[in-house]
MITORNU-366610 format. One record per residue (C-alpha): y, x, z; residue in three letters. Coordinates in pm, 1 decimal, decimal comma, padded with zeros to 6 digits, m for minus. Example, Ala and Ser with C-alpha at 12.3 -4.5 7.8 and 13.67 -1.06 7.14 Angstrom:
2
<node c2="m00450,0" c1="01230,0" c3="00780,0" code="ALA"/>
<node c2="m00106,0" c1="01367,0" c3="00714,0" code="SER"/>
This chain:
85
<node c2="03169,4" c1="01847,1" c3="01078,5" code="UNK"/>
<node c2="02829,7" c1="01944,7" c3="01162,9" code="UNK"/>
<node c2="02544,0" c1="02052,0" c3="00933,9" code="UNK"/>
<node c2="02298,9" c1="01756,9" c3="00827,0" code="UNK"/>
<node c2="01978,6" c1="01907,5" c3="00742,7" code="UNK"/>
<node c2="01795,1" c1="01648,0" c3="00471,9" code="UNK"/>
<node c2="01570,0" c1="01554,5" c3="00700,9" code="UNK"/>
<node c2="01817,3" c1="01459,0" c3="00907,0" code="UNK"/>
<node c2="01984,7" c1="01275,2" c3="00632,9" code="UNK"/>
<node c2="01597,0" c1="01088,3" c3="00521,1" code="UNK"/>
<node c2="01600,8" c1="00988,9" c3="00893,8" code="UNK"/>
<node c2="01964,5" c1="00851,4" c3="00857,2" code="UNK"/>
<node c2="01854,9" c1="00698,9" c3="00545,9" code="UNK"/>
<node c2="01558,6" c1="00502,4" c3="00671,4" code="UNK"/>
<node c2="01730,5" c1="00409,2" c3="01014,9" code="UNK"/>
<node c2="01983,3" c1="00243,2" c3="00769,4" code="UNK"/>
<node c2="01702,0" c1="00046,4" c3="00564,6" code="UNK"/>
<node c2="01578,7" c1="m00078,3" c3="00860,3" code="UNK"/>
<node c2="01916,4" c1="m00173,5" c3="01010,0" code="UNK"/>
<node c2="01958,0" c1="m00397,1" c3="00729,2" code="UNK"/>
<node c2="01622,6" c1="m00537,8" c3="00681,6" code="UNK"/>
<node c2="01683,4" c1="m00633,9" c3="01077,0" code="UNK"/>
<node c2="01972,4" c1="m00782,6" c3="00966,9" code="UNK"/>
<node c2="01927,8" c1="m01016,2" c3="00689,6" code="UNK"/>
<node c2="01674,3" c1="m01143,3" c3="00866,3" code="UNK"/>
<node c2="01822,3" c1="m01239,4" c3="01185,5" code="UNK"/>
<node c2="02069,7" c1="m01341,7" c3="00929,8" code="UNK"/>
<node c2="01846,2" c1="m01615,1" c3="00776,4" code="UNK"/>
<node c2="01656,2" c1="m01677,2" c3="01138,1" code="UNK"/>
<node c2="02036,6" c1="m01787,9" c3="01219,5" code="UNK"/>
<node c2="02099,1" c1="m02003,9" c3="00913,7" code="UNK"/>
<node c2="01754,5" c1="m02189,4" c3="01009,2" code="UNK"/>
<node c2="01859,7" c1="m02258,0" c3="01318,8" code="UNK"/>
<node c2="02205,1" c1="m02414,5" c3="01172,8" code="UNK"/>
<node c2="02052,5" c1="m02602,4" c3="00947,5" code="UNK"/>
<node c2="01838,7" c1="m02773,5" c3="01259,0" code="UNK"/>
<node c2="02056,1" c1="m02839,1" c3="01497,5" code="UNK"/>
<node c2="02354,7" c1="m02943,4" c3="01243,1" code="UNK"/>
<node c2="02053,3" c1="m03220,1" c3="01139,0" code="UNK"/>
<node c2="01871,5" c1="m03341,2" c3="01436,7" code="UNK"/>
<node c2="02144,4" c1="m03208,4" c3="01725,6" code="UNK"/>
<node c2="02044,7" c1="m02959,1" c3="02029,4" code="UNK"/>
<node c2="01699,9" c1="m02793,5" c3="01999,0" code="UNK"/>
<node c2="01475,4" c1="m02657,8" c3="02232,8" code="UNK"/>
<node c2="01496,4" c1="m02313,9" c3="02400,1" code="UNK"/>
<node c2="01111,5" c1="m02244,7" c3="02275,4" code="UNK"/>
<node c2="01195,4" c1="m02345,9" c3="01961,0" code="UNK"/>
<node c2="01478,1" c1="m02124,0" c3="01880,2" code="UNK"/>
<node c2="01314,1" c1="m01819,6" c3="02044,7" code="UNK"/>
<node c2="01041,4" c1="m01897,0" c3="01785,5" code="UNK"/>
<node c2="01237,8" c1="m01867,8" c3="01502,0" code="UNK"/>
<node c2="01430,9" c1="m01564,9" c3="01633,9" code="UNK"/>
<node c2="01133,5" c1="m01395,7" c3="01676,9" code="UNK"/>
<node c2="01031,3" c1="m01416,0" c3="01315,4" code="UNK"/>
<node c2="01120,4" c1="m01101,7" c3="01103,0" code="UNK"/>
<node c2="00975,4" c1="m01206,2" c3="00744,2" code="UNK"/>
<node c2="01262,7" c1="m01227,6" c3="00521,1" code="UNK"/>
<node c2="01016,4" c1="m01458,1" c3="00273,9" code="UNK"/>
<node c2="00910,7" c1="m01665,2" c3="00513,8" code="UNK"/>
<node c2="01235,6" c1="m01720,1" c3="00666,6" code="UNK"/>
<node c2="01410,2" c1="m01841,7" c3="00335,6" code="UNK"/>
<node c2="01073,9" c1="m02060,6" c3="00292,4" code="UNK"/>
<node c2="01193,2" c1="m02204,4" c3="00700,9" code="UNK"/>
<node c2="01558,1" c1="m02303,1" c3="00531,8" code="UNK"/>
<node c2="01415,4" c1="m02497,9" c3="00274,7" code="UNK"/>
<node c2="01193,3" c1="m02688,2" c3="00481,8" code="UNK"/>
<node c2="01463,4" c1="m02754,0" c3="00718,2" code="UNK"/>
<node c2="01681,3" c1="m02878,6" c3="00473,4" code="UNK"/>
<node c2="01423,9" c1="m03146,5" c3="00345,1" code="UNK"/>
<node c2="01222,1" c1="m03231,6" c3="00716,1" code="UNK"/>
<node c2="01222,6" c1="m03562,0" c3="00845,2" code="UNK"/>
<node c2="01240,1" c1="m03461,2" c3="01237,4" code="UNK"/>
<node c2="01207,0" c1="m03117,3" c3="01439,6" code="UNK"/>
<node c2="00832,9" c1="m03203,6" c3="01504,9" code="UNK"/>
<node c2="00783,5" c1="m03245,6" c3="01139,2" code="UNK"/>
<node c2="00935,4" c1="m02896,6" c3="01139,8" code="UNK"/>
<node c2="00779,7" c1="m02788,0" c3="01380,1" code="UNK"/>
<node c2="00434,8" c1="m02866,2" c3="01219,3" code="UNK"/>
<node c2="00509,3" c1="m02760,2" c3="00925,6" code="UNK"/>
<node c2="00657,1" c1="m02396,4" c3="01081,5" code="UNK"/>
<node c2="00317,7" c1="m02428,7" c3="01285,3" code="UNK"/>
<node c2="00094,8" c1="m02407,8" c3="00877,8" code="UNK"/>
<node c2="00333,8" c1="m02151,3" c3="00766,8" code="UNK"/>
<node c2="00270,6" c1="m01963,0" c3="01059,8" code="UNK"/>
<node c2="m00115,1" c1="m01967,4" c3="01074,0" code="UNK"/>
């Protein structure tokens, strides 16, 4: 096994926290788009490239709850549009 010099391992470390961060939020980008399209059916291409391209953890849990509880995708839609600006 080769020698792992600690910054090596710090590297390793970080590439790790960001691996995960990456992944709870695609995680949650994923459960928004569930939540949609178990609700109101197909969605749009631009819509789901949208959401997938959103990395903010907070935000994104904020994006379930308001897809739970919206009436229609465009009221979604305009309320991702406030959240977003």
């Amino acid at each position: 096994m080769p020698y792992v010099t600690s910054v090596e391992r710090i590297g390793i470390a970080k590439g790790r926290a960001i691996g995960l961060a990456e992944g709870k939020a695609e995680g949650k980008a994923e459960a928004v788009l569930l939540v949609l399209e178990n609700r109101f059916g197909s969605l749009g291409i631009r819509l789901k490239k949208k959401i997938l391209a959103i990395h903010d953890e907070t935000l994104l849990t904020d994006l379930i709850a308001v897809a739970l509880v919206a009436e229609s995708i465009k009221d979604f839609e305009g309320k991702l549009k406030a959240k977003l600006t």
